[in-house]
Each structure stands twice: as C-alpha cells, then as structure tokens.
N, C-alpha and C positions, 0 to 999 in steps of 0.2 A: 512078598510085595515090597516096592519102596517106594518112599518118600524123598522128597527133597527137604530139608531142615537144617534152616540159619547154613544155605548155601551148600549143603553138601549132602550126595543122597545117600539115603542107611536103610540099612531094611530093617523093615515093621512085621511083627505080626495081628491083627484085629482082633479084640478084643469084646467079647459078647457082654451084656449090662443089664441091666434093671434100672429105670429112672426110681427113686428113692424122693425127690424134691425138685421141682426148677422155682426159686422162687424170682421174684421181682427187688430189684435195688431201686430204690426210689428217691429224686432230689428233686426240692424245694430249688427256683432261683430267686436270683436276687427280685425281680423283676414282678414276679406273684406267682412266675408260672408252675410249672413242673413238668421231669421228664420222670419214664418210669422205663427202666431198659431189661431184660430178660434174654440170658444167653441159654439159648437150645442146642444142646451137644445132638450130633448126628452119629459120629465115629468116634472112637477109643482105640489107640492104639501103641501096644506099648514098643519101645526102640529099641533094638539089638546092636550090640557092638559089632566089630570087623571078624569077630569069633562066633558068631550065630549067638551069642549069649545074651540075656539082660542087659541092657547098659545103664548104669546110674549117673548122676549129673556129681557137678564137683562136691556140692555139698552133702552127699552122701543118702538124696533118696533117689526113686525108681525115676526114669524118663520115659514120660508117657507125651504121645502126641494127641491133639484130636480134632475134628472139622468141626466147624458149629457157623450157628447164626445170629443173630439178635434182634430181638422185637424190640420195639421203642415205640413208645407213647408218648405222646407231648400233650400240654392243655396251656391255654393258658396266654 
C-alpha cells in the first residue's frame, strides 16, 4: 500500500495494535474556560524505504505513519 508523506508517496505496510490508553490533555484558558482534546488513532502504519525495507527518520528512530481524529470539548 501507499501513502503520500510530506509530499512524496512511499510504501506502507499496516500495522495490527492494541489501544493500551487514549487519555485526555487538558487546558485551563485564560478566560475561565477550558478545552479537553483527545486524539483517536484509527491506523498505524509503519514506512518502508525505496528498498521494501524499514525506513528510520534522521534521528535514528522507526518512521511510523498514522490516521486519527480528535475529540474536543470545550466548557466555559
């Protein structure tokens, strides 16, 4: 399968998971309010270089892609 990523497309292969945690990040504004935002991964998938292989990013760990959404809450 591929992707397109920071403009140029590479092949993926999908990756199977287990949610382990989705927690909530949560900010106070200045204002009184507050937002509470929660990102839900859909996909995992990790990039292969131009050699079907693993591809790592510069800094020396794995390059993984993945789709997701975000809840948001606001009060306030």
């Amino acid at each position: 399968m591929k992707l397109t990523l920071n403009g140029k497309e590479q092949e993926v292969i999908e990756l199977d998971y287990e949610i382990k945690r989705e927690d909530w990040n949560e900010y106070i504004l200045l204002d009184g309010g507050s937002v509470r935002v929660r990102l839900l991964v859909s996909k995992i998938y990790r990039v292969l270089d131009d050699n079907g292989q693993p591809a790592w990013n510069e800094d020396g760990s794995p390059y993984f892609a993945i789709t997701s959404g975000n809840v948001v809450v606001s009060k306030g």
